[in-house]
Structure formats: structure tokens, C-alpha cells
mmCIF file as gemmi writes it, N, C-alpha and C atoms, coordinates in Angstrom:
data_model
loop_
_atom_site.group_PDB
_atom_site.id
_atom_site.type_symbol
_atom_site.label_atom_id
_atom_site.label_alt_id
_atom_site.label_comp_id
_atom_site.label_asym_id
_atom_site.label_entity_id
_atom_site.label_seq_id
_atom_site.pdbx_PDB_ins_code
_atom_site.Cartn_x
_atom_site.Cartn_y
_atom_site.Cartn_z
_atom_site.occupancy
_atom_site.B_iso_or_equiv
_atom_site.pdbx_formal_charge
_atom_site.auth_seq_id
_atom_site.auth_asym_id
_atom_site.pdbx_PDB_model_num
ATOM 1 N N . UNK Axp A 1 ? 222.933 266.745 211.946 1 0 ? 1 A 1
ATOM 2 C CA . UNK Axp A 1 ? 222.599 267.136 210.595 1 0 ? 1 A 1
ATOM 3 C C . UNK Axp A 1 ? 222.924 265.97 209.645 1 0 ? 1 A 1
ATOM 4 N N . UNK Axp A 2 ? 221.881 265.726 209.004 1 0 ? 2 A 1
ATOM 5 C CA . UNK Axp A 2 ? 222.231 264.543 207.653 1 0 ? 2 A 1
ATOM 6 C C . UNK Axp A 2 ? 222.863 265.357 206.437 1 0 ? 2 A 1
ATOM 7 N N . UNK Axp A 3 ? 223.811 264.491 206.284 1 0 ? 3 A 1
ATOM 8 C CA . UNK Axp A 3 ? 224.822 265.058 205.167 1 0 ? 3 A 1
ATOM 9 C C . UNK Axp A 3 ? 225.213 263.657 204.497 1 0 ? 3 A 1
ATOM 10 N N . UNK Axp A 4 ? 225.934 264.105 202.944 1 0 ? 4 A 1
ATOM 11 C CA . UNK Axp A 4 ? 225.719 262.742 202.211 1 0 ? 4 A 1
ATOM 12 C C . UNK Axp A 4 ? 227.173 263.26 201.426 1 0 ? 4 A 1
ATOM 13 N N . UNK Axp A 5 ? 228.173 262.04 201.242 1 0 ? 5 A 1
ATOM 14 C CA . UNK Axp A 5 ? 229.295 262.005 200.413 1 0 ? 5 A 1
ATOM 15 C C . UNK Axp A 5 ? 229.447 260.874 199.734 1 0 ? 5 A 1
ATOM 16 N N . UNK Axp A 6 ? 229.921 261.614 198.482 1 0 ? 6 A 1
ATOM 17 C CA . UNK Axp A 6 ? 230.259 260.841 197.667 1 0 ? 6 A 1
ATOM 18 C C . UNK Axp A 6 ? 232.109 260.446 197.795 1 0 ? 6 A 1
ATOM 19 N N . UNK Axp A 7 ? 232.633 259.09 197.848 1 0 ? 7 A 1
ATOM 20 C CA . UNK Axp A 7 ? 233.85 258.907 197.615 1 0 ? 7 A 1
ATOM 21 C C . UNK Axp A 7 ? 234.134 257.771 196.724 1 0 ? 7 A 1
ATOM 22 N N . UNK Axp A 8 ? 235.508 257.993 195.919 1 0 ? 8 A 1
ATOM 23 C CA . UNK Axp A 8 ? 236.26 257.904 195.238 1 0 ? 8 A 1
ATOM 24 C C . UNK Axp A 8 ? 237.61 257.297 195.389 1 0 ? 8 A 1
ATOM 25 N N . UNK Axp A 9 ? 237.436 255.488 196.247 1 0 ? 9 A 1
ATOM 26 C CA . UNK Axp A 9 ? 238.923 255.301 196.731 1 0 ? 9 A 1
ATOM 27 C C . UNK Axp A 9 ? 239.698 254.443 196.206 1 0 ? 9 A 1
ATOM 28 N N . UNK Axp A 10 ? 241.351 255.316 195.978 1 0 ? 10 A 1
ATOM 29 C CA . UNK Axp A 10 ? 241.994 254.437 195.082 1 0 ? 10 A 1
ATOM 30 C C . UNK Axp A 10 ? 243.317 253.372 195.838 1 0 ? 10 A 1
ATOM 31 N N . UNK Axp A 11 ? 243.849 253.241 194.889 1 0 ? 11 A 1
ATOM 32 C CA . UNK Axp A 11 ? 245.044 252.331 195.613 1 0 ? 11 A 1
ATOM 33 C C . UNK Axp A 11 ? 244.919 250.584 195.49 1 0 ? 11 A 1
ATOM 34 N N . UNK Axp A 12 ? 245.543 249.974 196.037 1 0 ? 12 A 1
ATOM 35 C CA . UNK Axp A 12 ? 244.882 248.18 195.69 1 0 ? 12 A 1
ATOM 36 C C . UNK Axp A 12 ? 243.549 248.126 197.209 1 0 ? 12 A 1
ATOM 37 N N . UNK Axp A 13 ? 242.5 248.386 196.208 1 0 ? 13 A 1
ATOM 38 C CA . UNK Axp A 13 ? 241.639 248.428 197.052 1 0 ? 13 A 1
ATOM 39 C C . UNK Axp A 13 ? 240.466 247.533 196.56 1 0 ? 13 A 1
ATOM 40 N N . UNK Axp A 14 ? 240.861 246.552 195.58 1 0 ? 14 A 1
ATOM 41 C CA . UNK Axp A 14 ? 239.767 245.748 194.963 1 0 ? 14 A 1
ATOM 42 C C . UNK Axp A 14 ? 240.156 244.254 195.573 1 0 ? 14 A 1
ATOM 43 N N . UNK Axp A 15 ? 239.498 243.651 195.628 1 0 ? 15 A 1
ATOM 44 C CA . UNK Axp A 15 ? 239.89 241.79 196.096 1 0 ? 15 A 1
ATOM 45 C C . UNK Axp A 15 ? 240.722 241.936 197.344 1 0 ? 15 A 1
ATOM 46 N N . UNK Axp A 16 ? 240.326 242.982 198.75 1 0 ? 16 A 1
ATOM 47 C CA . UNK Axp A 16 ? 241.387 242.672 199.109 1 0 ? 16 A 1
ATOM 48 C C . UNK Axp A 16 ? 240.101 242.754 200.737 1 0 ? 16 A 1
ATOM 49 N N . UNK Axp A 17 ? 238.893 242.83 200.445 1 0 ? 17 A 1
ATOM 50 C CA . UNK Axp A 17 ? 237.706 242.877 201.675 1 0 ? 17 A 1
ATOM 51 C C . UNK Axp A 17 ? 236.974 244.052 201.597 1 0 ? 17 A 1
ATOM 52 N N . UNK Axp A 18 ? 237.615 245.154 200.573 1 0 ? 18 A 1
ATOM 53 C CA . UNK Axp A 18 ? 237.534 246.635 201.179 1 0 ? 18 A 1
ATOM 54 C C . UNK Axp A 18 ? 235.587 246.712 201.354 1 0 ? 18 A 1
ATOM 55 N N . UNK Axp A 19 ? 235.077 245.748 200.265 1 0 ? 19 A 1
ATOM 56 C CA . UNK Axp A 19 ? 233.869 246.396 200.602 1 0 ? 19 A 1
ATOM 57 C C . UNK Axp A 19 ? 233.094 246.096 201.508 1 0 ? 19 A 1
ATOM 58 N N . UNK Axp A 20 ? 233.14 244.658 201.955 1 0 ? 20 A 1
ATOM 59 C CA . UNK Axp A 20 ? 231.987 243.899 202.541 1 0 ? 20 A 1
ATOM 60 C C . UNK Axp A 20 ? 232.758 244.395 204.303 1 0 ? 20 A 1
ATOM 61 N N . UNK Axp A 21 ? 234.353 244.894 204.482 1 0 ? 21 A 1
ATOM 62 C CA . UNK Axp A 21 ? 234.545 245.957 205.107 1 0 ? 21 A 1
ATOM 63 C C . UNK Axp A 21 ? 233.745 247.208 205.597 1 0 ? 21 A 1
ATOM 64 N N . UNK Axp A 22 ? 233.666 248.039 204.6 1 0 ? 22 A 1
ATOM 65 C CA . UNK Axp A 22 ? 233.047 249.346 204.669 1 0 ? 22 A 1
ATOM 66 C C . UNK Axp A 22 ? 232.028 249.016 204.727 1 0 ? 22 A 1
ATOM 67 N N . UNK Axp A 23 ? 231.007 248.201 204.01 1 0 ? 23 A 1
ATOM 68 C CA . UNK Axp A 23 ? 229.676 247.987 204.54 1 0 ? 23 A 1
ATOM 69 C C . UNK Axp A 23 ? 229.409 247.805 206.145 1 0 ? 23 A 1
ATOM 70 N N . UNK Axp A 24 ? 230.375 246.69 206.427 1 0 ? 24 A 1
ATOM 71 C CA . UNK Axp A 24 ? 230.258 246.41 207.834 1 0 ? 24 A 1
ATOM 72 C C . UNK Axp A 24 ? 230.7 247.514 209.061 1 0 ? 24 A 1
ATOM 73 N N . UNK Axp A 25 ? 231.577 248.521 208.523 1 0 ? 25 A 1
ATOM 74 C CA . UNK Axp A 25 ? 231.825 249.691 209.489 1 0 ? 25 A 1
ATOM 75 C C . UNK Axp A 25 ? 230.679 250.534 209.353 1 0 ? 25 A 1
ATOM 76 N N . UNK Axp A 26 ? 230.007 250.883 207.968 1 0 ? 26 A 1
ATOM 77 C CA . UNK Axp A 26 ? 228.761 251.713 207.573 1 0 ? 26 A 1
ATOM 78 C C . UNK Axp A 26 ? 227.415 251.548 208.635 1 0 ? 26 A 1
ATOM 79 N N . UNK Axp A 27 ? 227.454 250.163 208.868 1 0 ? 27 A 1
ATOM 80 C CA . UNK Axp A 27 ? 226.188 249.69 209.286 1 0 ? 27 A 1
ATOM 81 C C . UNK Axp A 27 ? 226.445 249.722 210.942 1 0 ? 27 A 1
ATOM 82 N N . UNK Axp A 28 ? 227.34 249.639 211.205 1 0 ? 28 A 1
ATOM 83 C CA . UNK Axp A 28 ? 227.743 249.974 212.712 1 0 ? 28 A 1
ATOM 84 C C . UNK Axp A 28 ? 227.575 251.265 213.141 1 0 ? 28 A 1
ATOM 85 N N . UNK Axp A 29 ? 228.295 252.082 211.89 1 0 ? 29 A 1
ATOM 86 C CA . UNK Axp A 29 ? 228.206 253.777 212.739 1 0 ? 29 A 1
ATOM 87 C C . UNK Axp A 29 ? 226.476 254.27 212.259 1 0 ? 29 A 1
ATOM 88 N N . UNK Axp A 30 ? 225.619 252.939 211.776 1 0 ? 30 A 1
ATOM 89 C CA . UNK Axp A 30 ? 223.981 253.745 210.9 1 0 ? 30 A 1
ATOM 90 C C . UNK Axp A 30 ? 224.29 254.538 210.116 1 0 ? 30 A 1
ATOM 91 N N . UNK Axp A 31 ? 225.263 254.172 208.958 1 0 ? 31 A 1
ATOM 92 C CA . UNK Axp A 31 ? 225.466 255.174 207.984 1 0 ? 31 A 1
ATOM 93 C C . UNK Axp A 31 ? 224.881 254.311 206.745 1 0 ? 31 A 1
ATOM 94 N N . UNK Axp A 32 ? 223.975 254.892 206.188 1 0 ? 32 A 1
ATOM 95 C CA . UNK Axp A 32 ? 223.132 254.492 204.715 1 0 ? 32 A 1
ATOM 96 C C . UNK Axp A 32 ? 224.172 254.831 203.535 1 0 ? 32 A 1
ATOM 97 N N . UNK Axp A 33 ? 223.877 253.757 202.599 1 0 ? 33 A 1
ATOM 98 C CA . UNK Axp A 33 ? 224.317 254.082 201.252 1 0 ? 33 A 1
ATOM 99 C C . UNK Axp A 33 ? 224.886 252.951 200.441 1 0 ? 33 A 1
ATOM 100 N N . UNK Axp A 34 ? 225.89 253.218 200.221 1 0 ? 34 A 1
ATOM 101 C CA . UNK Axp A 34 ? 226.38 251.946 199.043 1 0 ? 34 A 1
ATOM 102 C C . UNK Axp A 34 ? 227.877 252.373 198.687 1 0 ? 34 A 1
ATOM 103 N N . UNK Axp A 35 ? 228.19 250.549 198.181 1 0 ? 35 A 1
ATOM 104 C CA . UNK Axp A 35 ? 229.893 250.786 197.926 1 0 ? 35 A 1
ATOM 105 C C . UNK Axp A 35 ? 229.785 249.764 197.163 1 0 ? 35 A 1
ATOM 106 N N . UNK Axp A 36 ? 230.669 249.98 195.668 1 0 ? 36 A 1
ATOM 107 C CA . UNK Axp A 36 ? 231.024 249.131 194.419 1 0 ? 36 A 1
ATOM 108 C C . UNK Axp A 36 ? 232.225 249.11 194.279 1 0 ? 36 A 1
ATOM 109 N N . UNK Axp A 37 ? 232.626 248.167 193.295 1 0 ? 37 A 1
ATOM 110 C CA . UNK Axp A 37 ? 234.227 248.612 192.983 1 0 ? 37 A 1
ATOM 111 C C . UNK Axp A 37 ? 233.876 249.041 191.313 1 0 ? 37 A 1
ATOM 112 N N . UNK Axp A 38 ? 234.824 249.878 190.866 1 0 ? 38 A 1
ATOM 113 C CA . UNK Axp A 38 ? 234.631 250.526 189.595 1 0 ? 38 A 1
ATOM 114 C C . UNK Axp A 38 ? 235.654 249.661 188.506 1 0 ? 38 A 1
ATOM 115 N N . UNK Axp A 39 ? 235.756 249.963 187.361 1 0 ? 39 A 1
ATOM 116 C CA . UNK Axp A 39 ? 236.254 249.466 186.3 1 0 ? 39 A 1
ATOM 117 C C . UNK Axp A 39 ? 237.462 249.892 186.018 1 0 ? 39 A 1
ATOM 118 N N . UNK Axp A 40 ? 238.249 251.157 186.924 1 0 ? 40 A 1
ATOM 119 C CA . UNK Axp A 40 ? 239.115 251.493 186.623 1 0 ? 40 A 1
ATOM 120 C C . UNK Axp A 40 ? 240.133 251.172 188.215 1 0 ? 40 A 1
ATOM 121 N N . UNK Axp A 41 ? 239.715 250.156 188.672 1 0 ? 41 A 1
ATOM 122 C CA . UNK Axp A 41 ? 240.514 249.389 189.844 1 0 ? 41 A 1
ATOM 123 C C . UNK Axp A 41 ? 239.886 250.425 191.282 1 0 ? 41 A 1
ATOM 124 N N . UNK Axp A 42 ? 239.304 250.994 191.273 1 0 ? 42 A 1
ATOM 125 C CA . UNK Axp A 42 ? 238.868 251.824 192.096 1 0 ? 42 A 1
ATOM 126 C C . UNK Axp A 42 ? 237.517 251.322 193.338 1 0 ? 42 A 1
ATOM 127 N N . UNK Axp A 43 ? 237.677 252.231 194.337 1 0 ? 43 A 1
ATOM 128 C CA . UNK Axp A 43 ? 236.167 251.767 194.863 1 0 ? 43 A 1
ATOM 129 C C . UNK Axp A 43 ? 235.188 252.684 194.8 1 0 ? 43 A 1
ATOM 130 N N . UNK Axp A 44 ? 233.922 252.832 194.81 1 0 ? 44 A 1
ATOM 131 C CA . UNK Axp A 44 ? 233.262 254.157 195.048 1 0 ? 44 A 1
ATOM 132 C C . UNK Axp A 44 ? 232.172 253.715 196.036 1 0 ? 44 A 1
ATOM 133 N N . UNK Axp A 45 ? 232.197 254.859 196.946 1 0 ? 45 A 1
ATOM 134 C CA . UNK Axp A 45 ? 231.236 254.461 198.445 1 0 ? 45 A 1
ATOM 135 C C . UNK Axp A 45 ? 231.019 255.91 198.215 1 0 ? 45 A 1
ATOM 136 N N . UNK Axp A 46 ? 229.138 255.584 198.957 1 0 ? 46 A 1
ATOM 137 C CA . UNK Axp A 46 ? 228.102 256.82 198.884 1 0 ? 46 A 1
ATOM 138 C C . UNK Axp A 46 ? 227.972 256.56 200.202 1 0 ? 46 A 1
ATOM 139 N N . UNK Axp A 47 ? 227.786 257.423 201.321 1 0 ? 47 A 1
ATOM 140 C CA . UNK Axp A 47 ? 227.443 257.811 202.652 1 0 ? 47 A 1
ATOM 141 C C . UNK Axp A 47 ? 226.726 258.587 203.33 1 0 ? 47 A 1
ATOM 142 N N . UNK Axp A 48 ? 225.517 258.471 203.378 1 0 ? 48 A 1
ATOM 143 C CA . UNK Axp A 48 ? 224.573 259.3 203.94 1 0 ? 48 A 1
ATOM 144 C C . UNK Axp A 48 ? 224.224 258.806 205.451 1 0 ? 48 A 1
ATOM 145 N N . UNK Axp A 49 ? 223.805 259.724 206.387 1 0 ? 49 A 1
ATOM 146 C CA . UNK Axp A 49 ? 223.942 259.817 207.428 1 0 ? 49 A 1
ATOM 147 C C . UNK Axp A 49 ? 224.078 261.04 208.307 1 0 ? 49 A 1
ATOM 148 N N . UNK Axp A 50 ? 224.254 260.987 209.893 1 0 ? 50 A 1
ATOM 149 C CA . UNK Axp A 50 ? 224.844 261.979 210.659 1 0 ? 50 A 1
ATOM 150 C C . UNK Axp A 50 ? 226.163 262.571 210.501 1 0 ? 50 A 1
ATOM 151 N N . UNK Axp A 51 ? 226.549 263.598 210.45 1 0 ? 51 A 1
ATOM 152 C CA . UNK Axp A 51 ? 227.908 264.122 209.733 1 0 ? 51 A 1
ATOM 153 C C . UNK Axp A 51 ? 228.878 263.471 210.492 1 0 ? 51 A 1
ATOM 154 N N . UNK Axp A 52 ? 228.91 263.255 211.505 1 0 ? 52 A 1
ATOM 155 C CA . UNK Axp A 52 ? 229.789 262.559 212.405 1 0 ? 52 A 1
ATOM 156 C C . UNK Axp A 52 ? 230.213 261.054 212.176 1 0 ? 52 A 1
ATOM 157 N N . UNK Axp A 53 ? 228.878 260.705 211.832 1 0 ? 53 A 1
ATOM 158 C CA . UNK Axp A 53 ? 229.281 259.621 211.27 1 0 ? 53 A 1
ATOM 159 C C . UNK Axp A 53 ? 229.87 259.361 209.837 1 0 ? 53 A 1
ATOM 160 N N . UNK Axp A 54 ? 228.955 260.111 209.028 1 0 ? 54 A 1
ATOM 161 C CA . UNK Axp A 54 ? 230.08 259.953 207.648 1 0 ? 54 A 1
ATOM 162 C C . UNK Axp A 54 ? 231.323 260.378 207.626 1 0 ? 54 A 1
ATOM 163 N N . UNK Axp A 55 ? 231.492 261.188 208.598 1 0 ? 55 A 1
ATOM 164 C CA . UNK Axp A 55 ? 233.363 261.393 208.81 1 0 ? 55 A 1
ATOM 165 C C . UNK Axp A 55 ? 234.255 260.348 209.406 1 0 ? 55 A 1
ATOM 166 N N . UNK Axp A 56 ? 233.524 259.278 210.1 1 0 ? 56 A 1
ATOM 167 C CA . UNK Axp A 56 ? 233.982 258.786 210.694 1 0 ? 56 A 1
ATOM 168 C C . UNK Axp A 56 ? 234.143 257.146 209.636 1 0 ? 56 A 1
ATOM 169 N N . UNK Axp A 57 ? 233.161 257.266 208.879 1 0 ? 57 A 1
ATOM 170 C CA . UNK Axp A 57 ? 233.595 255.933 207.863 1 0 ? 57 A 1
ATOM 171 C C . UNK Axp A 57 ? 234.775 256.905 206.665 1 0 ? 57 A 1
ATOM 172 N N . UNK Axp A 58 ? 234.091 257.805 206.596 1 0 ? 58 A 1
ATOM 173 C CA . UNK Axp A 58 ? 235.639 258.331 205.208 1 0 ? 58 A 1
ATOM 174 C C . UNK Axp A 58 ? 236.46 258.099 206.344 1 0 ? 58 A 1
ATOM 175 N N . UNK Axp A 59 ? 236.786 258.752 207.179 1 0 ? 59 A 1
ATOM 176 C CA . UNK Axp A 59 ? 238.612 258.288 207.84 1 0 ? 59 A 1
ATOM 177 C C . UNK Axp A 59 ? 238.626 256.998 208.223 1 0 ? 59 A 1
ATOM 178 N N . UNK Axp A 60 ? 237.648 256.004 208.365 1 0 ? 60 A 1
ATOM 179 C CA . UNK Axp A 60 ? 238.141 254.871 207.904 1 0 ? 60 A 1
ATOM 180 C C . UNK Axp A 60 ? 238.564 254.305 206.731 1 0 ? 60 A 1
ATOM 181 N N . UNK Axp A 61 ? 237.819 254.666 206.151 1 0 ? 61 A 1
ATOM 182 C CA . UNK Axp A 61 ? 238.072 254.384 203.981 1 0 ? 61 A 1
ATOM 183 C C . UNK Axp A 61 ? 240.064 255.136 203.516 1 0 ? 61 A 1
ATOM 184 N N . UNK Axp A 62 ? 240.156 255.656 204.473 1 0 ? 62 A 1
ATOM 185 C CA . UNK Axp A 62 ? 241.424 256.087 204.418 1 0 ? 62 A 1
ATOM 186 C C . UNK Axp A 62 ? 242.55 255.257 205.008 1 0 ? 62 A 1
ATOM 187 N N . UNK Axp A 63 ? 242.472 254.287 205.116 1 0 ? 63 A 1
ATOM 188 C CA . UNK Axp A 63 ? 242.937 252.866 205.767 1 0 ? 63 A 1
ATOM 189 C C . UNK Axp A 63 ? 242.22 251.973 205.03 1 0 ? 63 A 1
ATOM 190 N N . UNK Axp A 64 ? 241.029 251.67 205.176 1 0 ? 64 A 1
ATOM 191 C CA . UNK Axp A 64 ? 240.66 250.409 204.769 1 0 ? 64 A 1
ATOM 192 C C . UNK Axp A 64 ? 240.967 249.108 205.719 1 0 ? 64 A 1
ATOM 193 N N . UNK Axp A 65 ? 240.681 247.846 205.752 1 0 ? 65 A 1
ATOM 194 C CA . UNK Axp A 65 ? 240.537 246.863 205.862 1 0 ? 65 A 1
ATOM 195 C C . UNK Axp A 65 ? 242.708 246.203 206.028 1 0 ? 65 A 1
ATOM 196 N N . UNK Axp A 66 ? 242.887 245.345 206.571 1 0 ? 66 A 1
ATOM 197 C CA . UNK Axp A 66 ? 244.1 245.125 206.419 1 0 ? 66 A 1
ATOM 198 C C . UNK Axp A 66 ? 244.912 245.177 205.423 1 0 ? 66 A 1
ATOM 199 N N . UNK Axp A 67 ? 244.488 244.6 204.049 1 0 ? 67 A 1
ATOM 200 C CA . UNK Axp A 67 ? 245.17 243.556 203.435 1 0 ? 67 A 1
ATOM 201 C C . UNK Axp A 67 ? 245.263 244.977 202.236 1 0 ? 67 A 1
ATOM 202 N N . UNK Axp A 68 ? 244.21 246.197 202.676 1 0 ? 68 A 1
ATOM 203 C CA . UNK Axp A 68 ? 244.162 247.039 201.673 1 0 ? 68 A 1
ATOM 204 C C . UNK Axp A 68 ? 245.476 248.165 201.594 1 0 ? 68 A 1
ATOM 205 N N . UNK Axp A 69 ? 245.667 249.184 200.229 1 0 ? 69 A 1
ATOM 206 C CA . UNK Axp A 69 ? 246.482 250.045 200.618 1 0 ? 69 A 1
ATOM 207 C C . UNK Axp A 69 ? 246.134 251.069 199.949 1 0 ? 69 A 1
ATOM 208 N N . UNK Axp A 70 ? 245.414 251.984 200.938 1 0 ? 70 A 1
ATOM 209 C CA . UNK Axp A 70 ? 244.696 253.389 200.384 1 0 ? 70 A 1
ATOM 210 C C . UNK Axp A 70 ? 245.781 254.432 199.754 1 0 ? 70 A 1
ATOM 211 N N . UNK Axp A 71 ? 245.439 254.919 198.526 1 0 ? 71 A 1
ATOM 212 C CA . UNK Axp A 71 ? 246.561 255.914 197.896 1 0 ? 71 A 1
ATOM 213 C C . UNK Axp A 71 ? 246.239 257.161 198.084 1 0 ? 71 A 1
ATOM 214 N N . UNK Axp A 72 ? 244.693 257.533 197.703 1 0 ? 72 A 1
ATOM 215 C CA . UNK Axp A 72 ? 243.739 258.571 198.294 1 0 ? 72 A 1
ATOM 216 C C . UNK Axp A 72 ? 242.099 258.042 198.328 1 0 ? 72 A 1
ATOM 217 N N . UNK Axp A 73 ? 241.691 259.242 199.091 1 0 ? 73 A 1
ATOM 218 C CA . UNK Axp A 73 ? 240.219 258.993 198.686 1 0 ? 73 A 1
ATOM 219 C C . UNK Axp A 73 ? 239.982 260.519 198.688 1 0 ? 73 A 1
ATOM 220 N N . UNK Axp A 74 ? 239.279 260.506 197.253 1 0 ? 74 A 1
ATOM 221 C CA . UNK Axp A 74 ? 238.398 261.457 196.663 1 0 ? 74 A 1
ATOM 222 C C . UNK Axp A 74 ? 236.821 262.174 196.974 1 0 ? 74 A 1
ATOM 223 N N . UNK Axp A 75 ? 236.477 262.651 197.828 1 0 ? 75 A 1
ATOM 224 C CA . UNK Axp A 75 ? 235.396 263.416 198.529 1 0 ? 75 A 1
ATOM 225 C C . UNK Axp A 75 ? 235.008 264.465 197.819 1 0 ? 75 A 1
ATOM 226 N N . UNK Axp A 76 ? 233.259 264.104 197.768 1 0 ? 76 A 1
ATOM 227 C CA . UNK Axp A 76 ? 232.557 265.246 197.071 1 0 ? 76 A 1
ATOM 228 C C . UNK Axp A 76 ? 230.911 265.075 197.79 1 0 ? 76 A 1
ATOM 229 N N . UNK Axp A 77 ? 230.731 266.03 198.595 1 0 ? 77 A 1
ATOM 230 C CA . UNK Axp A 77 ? 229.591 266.702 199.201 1 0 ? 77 A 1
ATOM 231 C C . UNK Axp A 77 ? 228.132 266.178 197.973 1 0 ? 77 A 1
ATOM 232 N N . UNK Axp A 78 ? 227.37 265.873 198.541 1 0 ? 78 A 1
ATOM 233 C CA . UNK Axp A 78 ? 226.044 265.727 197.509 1 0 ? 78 A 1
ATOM 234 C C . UNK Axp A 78 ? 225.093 266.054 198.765 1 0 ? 78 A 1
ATOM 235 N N . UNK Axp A 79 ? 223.532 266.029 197.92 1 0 ? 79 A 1
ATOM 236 C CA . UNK Axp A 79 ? 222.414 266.826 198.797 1 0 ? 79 A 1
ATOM 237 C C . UNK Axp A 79 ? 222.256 265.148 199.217 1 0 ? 79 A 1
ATOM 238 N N . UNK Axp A 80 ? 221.758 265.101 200.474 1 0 ? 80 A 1
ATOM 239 C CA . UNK Axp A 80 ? 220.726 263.81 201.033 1 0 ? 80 A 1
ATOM 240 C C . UNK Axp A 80 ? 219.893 263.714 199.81 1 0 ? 80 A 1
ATOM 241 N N . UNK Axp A 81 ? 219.393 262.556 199.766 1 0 ? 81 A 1
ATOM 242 C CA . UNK Axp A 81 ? 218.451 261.897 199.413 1 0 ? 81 A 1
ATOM 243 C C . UNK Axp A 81 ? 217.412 260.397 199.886 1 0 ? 81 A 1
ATOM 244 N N . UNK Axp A 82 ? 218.016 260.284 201.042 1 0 ? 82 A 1
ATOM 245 C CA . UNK Axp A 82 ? 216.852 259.838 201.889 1 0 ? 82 A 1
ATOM 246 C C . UNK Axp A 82 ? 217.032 258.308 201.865 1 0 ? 82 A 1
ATOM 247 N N . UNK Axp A 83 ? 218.707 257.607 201.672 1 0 ? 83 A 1
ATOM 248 C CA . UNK Axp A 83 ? 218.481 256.237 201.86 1 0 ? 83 A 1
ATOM 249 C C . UNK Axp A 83 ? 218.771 256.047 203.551 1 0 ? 83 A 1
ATOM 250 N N . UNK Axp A 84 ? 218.285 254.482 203.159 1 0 ? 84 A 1
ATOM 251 C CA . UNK Axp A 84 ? 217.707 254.451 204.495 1 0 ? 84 A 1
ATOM 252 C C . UNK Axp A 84 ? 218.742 252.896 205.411 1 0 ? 84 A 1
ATOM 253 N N . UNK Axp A 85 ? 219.276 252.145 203.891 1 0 ? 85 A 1
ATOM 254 C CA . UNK Axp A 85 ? 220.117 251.476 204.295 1 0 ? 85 A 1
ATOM 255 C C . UNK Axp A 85 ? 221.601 250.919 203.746 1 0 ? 85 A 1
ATOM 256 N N . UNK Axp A 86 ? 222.363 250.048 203.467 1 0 ? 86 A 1
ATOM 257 C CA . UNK Axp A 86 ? 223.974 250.294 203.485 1 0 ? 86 A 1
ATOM 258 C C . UNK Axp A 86 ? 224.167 249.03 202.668 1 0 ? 86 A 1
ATOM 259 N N . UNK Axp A 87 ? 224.361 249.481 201.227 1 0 ? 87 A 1
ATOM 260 C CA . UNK Axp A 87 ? 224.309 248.244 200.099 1 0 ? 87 A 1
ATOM 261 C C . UNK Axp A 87 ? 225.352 248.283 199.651 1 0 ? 87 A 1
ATOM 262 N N . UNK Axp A 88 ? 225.631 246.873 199.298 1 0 ? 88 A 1
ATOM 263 C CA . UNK Axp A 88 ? 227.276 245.944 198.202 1 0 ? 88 A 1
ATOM 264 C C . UNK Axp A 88 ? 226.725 245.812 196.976 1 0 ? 88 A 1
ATOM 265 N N . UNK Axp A 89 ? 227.197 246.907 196.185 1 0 ? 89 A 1
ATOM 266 C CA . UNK Axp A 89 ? 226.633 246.687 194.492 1 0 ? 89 A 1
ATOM 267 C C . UNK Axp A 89 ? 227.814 246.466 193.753 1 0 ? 89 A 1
């Protein structure tokens, strides 16, 4: 089943790889979508895909990359919308 989340991850998670990270785990498990860092030190990653797989990049995003240190990540369910590949905005 394709299912799509929105997350919300905080902690020192900016300048430290997290994204070009998560892109690179995204694109391994074929999970579509996108990951920015926000203005309020934050990251935000969209994940669409097989449910298995988007579970499997959020419990990575819950770690992160080495150098990172996840405080939480914030999860919120959205409808698919049909991307098709795994962007650094």
C-alpha cells in the first residue's frame, strides 16, 4: 500500500549531512519525496512510498546520519500524491 508522511525533525540536525543522508537512504529503500531544512533549525522530509518503506526511512530519521542528534521527529499521515522521485530542496 502507498502511503505518504509528512516529518518534522528536530535536534542539531542542520550542517551536520542529515539531508543529502536521508535522500540517499530514501532512494535506496524507492521512497519518493523531498527533504529541506527549515528556518527554525529544523528538517522537514516528505515520504511517499510502500508503507514499509516509509517506516523504515522515519526510523532512520530517528538517528540520522552520524554527526547528527535527533531530539524528536514529528509524524503526520497525508493522502499520496503521486511523486515519483526523492528531492534536496
Amino acid at each position: 500500500m502507498i502511503v505518504r508522511t509528512h516529518m518534522v525533525v528536530t535536534g542539531r540536525v542542520q550542517g551536520v549531512g542529515f539531508r543529502i543522508s536521508c535522500s540517499r537512504k530514501a532512494k535506496s529503500l524507492g521512497v519518493a519525496g523531498s527533504v529541506s531544512n527549515r528556518a527554525d533549525g529544523s528538517v522537514e522530509v516528505v515520504a511517499e512510498g510502500e508503507q514499509d518503506a516509509v517506516e523504515a526511512l522515519q526510523e532512520w530519521c530517528q538517528t540520522g546520519p552520524p554527526f547528527a542528534q535527533v531530539s524528536a521527529v514529528e509524524c503526520t499521515s497525508e493522502p499520496p500524491v503521486g511523486d515519483s522521485d526523492f528531492r534536496i530542496t
